[in-house]
C-alpha positions as CSV (number, residue, x, y, z in Angstrom):
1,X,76.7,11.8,163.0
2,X,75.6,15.1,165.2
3,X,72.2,14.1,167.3
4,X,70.3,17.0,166.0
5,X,70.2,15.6,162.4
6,X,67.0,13.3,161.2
7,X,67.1,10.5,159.1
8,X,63.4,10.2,157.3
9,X,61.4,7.7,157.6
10,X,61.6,5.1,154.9
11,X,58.3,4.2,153.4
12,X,58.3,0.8,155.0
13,X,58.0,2.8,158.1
14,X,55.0,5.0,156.7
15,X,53.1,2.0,155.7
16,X,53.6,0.7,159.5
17,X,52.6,3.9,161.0
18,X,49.5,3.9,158.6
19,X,48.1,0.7,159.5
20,X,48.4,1.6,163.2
21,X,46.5,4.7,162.4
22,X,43.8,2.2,160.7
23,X,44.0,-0.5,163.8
24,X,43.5,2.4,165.8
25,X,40.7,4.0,164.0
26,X,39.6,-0.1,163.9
27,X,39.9,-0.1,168.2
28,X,38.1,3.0,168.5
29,X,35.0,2.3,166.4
30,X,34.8,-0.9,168.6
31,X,34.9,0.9,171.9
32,X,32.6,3.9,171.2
33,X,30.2,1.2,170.0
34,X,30.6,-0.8,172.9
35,X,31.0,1.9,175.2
36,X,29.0,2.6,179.0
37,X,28.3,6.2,179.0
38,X,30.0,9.4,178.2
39,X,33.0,8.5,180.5
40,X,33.8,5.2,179.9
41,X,37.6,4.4,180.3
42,X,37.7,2.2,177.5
43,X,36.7,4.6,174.9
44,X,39.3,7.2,176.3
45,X,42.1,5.0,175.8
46,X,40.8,4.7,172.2
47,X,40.7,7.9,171.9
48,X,44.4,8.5,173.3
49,X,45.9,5.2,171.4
50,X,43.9,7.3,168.1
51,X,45.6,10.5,168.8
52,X,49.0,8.6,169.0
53,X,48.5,6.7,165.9
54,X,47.3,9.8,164.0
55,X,50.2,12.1,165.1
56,X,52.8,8.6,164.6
57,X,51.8,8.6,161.1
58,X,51.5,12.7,160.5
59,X,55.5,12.4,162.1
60,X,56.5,9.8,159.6
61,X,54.4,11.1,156.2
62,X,55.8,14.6,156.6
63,X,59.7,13.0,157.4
64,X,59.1,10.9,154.2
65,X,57.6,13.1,151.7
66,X,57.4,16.2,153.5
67,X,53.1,16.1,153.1
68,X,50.9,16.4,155.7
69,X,47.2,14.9,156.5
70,X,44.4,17.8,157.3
71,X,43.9,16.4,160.5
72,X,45.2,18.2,163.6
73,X,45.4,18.6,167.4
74,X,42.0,19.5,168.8
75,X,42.0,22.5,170.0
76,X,39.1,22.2,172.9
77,X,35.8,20.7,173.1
78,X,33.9,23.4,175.3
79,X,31.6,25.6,173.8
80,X,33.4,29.1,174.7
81,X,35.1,29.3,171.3
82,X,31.6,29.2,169.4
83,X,30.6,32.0,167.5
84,X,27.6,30.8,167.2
85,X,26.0,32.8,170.2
């Protein structure tokens, strides 16, 4: 089999990736709520183990069933995008 063919995802594989995406939303709830400040290390790797999940289980949904979630990278947090001013 050439290596630039994909086999989907099966939906066992889905099911995993969505409950790491709901551990992870699980770990991050925990962090920010136990969190030191608007830096704290523990809430960024949260954050990053979140963004993995979330992108794991958007990789395996859309190789399954070709769907995707509405949620997506994040562009950037400063403020020089607004509109608003």
């Amino acid at each position: 089999m050439p290596d630039d063919i994909e086999i989907p995802a099966t939906p066992d594989q889905v099911r995993a990736a969505v409950a790491g995406l709901k551990s992870a939303l699980d770990a991050h709830l925990a962090a920010v709520e136990a969190g030191a400040g608007e830096n704290d290390p523990n809430v960024q790797a949260a954050y990053d183990a979140l963004a993995s999940a979330g992108e794991a289980y958007d990789d395996a949904l859309f190789s399954a069933y070709e769907e995707v979630t509405p949620f997506g990278p994040v562009e950037g947090l400063d403020d020089s995008d607004d509109e608003s001013d």
